[in-house]
N, C-alpha and C positions, 0 to 999 in steps of 0.2 A: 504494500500500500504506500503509494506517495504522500507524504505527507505536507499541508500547506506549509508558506512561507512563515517562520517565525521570526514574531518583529521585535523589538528590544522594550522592556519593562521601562512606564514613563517612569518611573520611578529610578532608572539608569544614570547616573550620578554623570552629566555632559562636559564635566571637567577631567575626565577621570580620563584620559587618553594616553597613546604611547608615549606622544611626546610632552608629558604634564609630569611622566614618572620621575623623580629625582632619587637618587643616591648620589656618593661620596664621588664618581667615575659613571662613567657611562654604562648603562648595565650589560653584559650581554644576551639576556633573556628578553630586552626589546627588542633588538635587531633578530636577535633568529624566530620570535613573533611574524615580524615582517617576511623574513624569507622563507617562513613555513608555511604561511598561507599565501602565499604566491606561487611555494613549489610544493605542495604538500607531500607530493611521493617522492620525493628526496632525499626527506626527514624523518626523523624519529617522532613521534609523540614529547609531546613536552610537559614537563614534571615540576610543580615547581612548591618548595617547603618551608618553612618557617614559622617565627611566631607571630601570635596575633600582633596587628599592624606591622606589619613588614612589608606591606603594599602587595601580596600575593594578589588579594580581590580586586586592586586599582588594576594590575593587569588580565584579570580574568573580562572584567567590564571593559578594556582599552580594546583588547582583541576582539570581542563582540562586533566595537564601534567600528574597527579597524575591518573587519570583514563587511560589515553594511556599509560601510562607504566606497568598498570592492565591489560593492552587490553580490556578495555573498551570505547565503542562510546561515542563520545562526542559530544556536539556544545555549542558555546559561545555568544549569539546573545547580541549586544546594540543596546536597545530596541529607544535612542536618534536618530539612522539612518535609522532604521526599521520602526516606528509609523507611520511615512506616506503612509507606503505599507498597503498591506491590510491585516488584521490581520488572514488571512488564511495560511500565510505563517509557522504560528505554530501549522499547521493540522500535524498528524502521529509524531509527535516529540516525542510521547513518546514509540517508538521501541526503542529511542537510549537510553543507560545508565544512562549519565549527560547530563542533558540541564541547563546550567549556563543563568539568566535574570540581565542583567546591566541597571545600571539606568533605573528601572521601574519608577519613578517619571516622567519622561517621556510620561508616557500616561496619566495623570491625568486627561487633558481634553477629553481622547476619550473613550467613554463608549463600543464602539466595542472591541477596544482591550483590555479594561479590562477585557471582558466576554470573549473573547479570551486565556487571561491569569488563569483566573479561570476556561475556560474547560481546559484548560492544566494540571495547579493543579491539576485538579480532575484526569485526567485519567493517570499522571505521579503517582501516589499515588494506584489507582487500578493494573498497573502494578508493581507496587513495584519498580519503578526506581528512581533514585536519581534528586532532583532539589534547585537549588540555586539562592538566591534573591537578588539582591543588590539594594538599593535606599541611598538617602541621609537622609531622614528622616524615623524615625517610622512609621509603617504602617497606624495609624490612623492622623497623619500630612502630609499625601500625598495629601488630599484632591479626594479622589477616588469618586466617583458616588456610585461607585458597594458596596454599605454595603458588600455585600457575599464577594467579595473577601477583601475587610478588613477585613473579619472572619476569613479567609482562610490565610491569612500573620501574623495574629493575632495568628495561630495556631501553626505557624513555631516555631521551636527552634531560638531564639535572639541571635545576640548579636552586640554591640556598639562598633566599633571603633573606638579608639581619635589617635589624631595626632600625631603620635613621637615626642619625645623630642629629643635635641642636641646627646647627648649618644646614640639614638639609629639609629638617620640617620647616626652619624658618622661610625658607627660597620655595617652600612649598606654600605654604598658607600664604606669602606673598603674592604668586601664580595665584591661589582658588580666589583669595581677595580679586585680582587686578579681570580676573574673566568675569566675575561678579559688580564691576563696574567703581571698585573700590580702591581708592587710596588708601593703604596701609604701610605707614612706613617703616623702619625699620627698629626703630625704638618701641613700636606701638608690639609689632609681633615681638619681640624679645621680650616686653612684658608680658604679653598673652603667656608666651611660655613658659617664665621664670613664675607667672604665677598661677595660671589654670592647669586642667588634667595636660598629660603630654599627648594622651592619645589625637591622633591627628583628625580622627573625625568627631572625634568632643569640641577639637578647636576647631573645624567647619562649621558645628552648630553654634558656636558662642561666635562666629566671625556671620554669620545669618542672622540671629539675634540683634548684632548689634549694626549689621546693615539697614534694618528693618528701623531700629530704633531712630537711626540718624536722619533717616526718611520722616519720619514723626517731626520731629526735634529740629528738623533742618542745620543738623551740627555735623561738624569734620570729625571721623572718629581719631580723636586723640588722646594721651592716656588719662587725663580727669576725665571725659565723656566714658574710657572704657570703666573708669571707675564707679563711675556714677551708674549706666548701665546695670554693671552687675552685684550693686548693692543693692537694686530693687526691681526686681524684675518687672513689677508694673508701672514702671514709670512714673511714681510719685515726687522720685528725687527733683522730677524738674516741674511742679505743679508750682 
Protein backbone atom coordinates (compact mmCIF):
# COMPACT_ATOMS: atom_id res chain seq x y z
CA UNK A 1 0.00 0.00 0.00
CA UNK A 2 1.26 3.41 -1.00
CA UNK A 3 1.19 5.59 1.48
CA UNK A 4 0.16 9.44 1.31
CA UNK A 5 2.55 12.32 1.59
CA UNK A 6 3.40 13.18 5.12
CA UNK A 7 3.70 16.64 5.87
CA UNK A 8 5.68 18.12 8.85
CA UNK A 9 3.80 18.72 12.42
CA UNK A 10 2.88 22.63 12.75
CA UNK A 11 4.17 22.24 15.69
CA UNK A 12 7.97 21.68 13.99
CA UNK A 13 10.19 24.16 15.67
CA UNK A 14 11.09 26.50 11.97
CA UNK A 15 14.38 27.52 13.52
CA UNK A 16 15.43 24.36 14.12
CA UNK A 17 17.45 23.67 10.65
CA UNK A 18 20.89 22.28 9.55
CA UNK A 19 22.25 25.37 9.39
CA UNK A 20 20.92 26.93 12.80
CA UNK A 21 22.89 23.68 14.55
CA UNK A 22 25.83 25.13 16.59
CA UNK A 23 28.65 23.35 18.28
CA UNK A 24 32.24 24.07 19.21
CA UNK A 25 33.47 23.20 15.17
CA UNK A 26 31.54 22.22 12.40
CA UNK A 27 29.66 19.10 13.04
CA UNK A 28 30.16 16.30 10.96
CA UNK A 29 26.67 14.79 11.38
CA UNK A 30 25.30 17.86 9.24
CA UNK A 31 27.07 17.53 6.39
CA UNK A 32 26.61 13.72 5.94
CA UNK A 33 22.78 14.77 6.73
CA UNK A 34 23.06 16.57 3.58
CA UNK A 35 24.86 13.84 1.59
CA UNK A 36 22.62 11.17 2.71
CA UNK A 37 19.61 12.34 1.51
CA UNK A 38 20.90 13.31 -1.69
CA UNK A 39 22.70 9.86 -2.12
CA UNK A 40 20.92 7.73 0.13
CA UNK A 41 22.30 4.30 -1.21
CA UNK A 42 25.79 5.25 -0.79
CA UNK A 43 25.31 5.44 2.86
CA UNK A 44 24.91 3.88 5.80
CA UNK A 45 21.87 4.78 8.09
CA UNK A 46 22.66 7.22 10.51
CA UNK A 47 22.85 6.95 14.25
CA UNK A 48 23.07 9.54 16.39
CA UNK A 49 23.58 9.44 20.65
CA UNK A 50 23.79 11.44 23.55
CA UNK A 51 22.28 13.29 26.34
CA UNK A 52 19.23 15.10 26.63
CA UNK A 53 19.93 18.54 25.00
CA UNK A 54 22.73 17.77 22.83
CA UNK A 55 20.74 18.87 19.84
CA UNK A 56 20.03 15.14 18.76
CA UNK A 57 16.18 16.32 18.06
CA UNK A 58 17.35 19.84 16.59
CA UNK A 59 18.76 17.42 13.87
CA UNK A 60 16.13 14.99 13.62
CA UNK A 61 13.57 18.05 12.81
CA UNK A 62 16.55 19.89 10.48
CA UNK A 63 16.59 16.78 8.38
CA UNK A 64 12.75 16.46 8.01
CA UNK A 65 12.83 20.36 6.92
CA UNK A 66 15.87 19.56 4.82
CA UNK A 67 14.01 16.75 2.85
CA UNK A 68 10.73 18.94 2.33
CA UNK A 69 12.59 21.41 0.87
CA UNK A 70 14.14 18.55 -1.59
CA UNK A 71 10.44 17.41 -1.96
CA UNK A 72 11.12 14.66 -0.34
CA UNK A 73 8.50 12.47 2.00
CA UNK A 74 9.15 12.55 5.39
CA UNK A 75 7.99 11.26 8.87
CA UNK A 76 9.35 11.87 12.28
CA UNK A 77 7.99 9.25 14.69
CA UNK A 78 8.99 9.40 18.94
CA UNK A 79 9.10 6.14 19.34
CA UNK A 80 8.43 7.22 23.64
CA UNK A 81 4.51 7.86 22.49
CA UNK A 82 4.30 5.25 19.96
CA UNK A 83 5.74 1.87 21.81
CA UNK A 84 2.48 1.34 23.37
CA UNK A 85 0.71 1.07 20.00
CA UNK A 86 1.27 -1.71 18.06
CA UNK A 87 4.30 -2.00 16.25
CA UNK A 88 2.56 -2.34 12.83
CA UNK A 89 2.02 1.16 12.65
CA UNK A 90 5.80 1.19 10.84
CA UNK A 91 4.32 -1.30 8.14
CA UNK A 92 4.94 0.59 4.31
CA UNK A 93 7.17 3.39 5.89
CA UNK A 94 9.53 2.68 3.70
CA UNK A 95 7.61 4.23 0.28
CA UNK A 96 8.49 7.60 2.06
CA UNK A 97 12.09 9.08 1.71
CA UNK A 98 13.01 9.83 5.49
CA UNK A 99 11.73 8.07 8.38
CA UNK A 100 13.45 9.93 11.34
CA UNK A 101 13.25 7.12 14.95
CA UNK A 102 13.54 9.25 18.28
CA UNK A 103 14.30 7.91 21.26
CA UNK A 104 14.54 4.38 20.39
CA UNK A 105 15.68 3.52 23.86
CA UNK A 106 12.23 3.46 24.37
CA UNK A 107 11.59 0.03 23.26
CA UNK A 108 14.11 -1.71 25.12
CA UNK A 109 11.62 -3.63 26.84
CA UNK A 110 9.41 -4.63 23.81
CA UNK A 111 10.91 -7.26 21.74
CA UNK A 112 7.92 -6.76 19.11
CA UNK A 113 8.87 -3.51 18.37
CA UNK A 114 12.33 -4.17 18.20
CA UNK A 115 11.65 -6.68 15.33
CA UNK A 116 9.57 -4.02 14.16
CA UNK A 117 12.37 -1.63 13.93
CA UNK A 118 14.71 -4.07 12.28
CA UNK A 119 12.10 -5.05 9.52
CA UNK A 120 12.08 -1.60 8.98
CA UNK A 121 15.94 -1.28 8.63
CA UNK A 122 15.94 -3.81 6.46
CA UNK A 123 13.43 -2.86 3.92
CA UNK A 124 14.38 1.10 4.29
CA UNK A 125 17.94 -0.14 3.06
CA UNK A 126 16.56 -2.60 0.19
CA UNK A 127 14.71 0.58 -1.13
CA UNK A 128 17.40 2.75 -1.00
CA UNK A 129 15.77 5.22 1.31
CA UNK A 130 17.19 7.33 3.96
CA UNK A 131 16.76 6.45 7.81
CA UNK A 132 17.66 8.18 11.11
CA UNK A 133 18.29 6.91 14.79
CA UNK A 134 18.40 8.76 17.79
CA UNK A 135 18.77 7.19 21.32
CA UNK A 136 20.55 8.23 24.22
CA UNK A 137 22.88 5.69 24.47
CA UNK A 138 25.09 3.58 22.05
CA UNK A 139 23.46 0.87 20.42
CA UNK A 140 24.86 -1.86 22.59
CA UNK A 141 23.98 0.02 26.05
CA UNK A 142 20.35 0.01 25.15
CA UNK A 143 19.84 -3.16 26.41
CA UNK A 144 17.92 -4.56 23.33
CA UNK A 145 16.78 -8.28 23.21
CA UNK A 146 17.06 -8.36 19.52
CA UNK A 147 21.14 -9.11 19.10
CA UNK A 148 20.20 -8.60 15.06
CA UNK A 149 19.05 -5.31 15.56
CA UNK A 150 22.18 -4.30 17.62
CA UNK A 151 23.95 -5.53 14.59
CA UNK A 152 21.91 -3.52 12.57
CA UNK A 153 22.49 0.12 14.69
CA UNK A 154 25.84 -1.39 15.07
CA UNK A 155 26.04 -0.88 11.35
CA UNK A 156 24.97 2.64 11.10
CA UNK A 157 27.29 5.41 10.59
CA UNK A 158 27.84 7.11 14.59
CA UNK A 159 28.09 9.69 15.89
CA UNK A 160 28.01 11.35 19.63
CA UNK A 161 26.62 14.25 20.68
CA UNK A 162 27.99 16.23 23.80
CA UNK A 163 26.35 19.03 25.35
CA UNK A 164 27.01 22.76 24.22
CA UNK A 165 29.16 24.79 26.01
CA UNK A 166 28.20 28.54 27.39
CA UNK A 167 29.67 29.99 23.76
CA UNK A 168 27.71 27.94 21.85
CA UNK A 169 24.18 28.20 23.50
CA UNK A 170 24.96 31.67 23.78
CA UNK A 171 25.42 32.11 19.48
CA UNK A 172 22.43 29.88 19.72
CA UNK A 173 19.67 31.65 21.59
CA UNK A 174 21.27 34.64 19.68
CA UNK A 175 20.26 32.98 16.16
CA UNK A 176 16.60 31.73 17.65
CA UNK A 177 16.25 35.43 19.04
CA UNK A 178 17.60 37.22 15.65
CA UNK A 179 14.90 34.62 13.32
CA UNK A 180 12.27 35.80 15.90
CA UNK A 181 12.73 39.38 14.85
CA UNK A 182 14.65 40.19 18.03
CA UNK A 183 17.57 42.08 19.29
CA UNK A 184 19.30 40.34 21.97
CA UNK A 185 22.58 41.36 22.68
CA UNK A 186 25.16 39.88 24.03
CA UNK A 187 25.05 40.97 27.76
CA UNK A 188 21.20 40.21 27.63
CA UNK A 189 21.98 36.34 26.65
CA UNK A 190 24.96 35.94 29.04
CA UNK A 191 22.44 36.95 31.67
CA UNK A 192 19.71 34.68 30.52
CA UNK A 193 22.39 32.05 31.08
CA UNK A 194 24.29 32.95 34.01
CA UNK A 195 20.85 33.13 35.48
CA UNK A 196 17.85 30.90 34.18
CA UNK A 197 17.60 26.92 33.44
CA UNK A 198 20.61 26.19 30.95
CA UNK A 199 18.41 23.85 29.13
CA UNK A 200 18.36 25.45 25.71
CA UNK A 201 14.68 25.15 25.16
CA UNK A 202 13.79 26.47 28.63
CA UNK A 203 15.78 29.44 27.20
CA UNK A 204 13.59 29.42 23.84
CA UNK A 205 10.43 29.73 26.19
CA UNK A 206 11.75 32.49 28.57
CA UNK A 207 13.34 34.27 25.09
CA UNK A 208 9.12 33.95 23.61
CA UNK A 209 7.81 35.10 26.92
CA UNK A 210 9.69 37.84 26.96
CA UNK A 211 9.35 38.68 23.02
CA UNK A 212 5.70 38.75 23.67
CA UNK A 213 6.17 41.00 26.71
CA UNK A 214 8.01 43.65 24.82
CA UNK A 215 5.35 43.70 22.40
CA UNK A 216 2.89 44.71 25.26
CA UNK A 217 5.21 47.17 26.81
CA UNK A 218 6.66 48.48 23.79
CA UNK A 219 10.22 48.09 25.52
CA UNK A 220 13.88 46.89 24.06
CA UNK A 221 14.52 43.68 25.83
CA UNK A 222 17.26 44.73 28.01
CA UNK A 223 18.56 43.24 31.30
CA UNK A 224 16.05 45.42 33.81
CA UNK A 225 13.10 44.78 31.33
CA UNK A 226 14.43 40.98 31.52
CA UNK A 227 14.32 41.41 35.15
CA UNK A 228 11.26 42.85 35.56
CA UNK A 229 9.69 40.26 33.14
CA UNK A 230 10.56 37.44 35.12
CA UNK A 231 9.62 38.65 38.52
CA UNK A 232 6.16 38.80 37.52
CA UNK A 233 4.97 36.95 35.06
CA UNK A 234 1.63 38.91 34.76
CA UNK A 235 2.91 41.96 34.03
CA UNK A 236 2.04 43.93 37.16
CA UNK A 237 5.67 45.06 37.49
CA UNK A 238 4.93 47.63 34.89
CA UNK A 239 1.05 48.68 35.81
Amino acid sequence: MQPTQFTLPVTLPEDETLDSFYSSKPHPAVDYIRQYLAQPADKAPLYLFGASGAGKSHLLYAACVHAQEMGLTSQLLALEHLHQLDARVLDDLEHLDLVCLDNIQAIASDISWQTAVFDLYNRMAEQGKCLLIVANEAPTQLGFQLADLVSRLQACTSYQLRLPGDPEKQLLLQYKAHVRGIELTTEVARYLLNRQQRDIRALVAILDQLDKASIVHQRKITIPFVKAVLADDDGHYFD
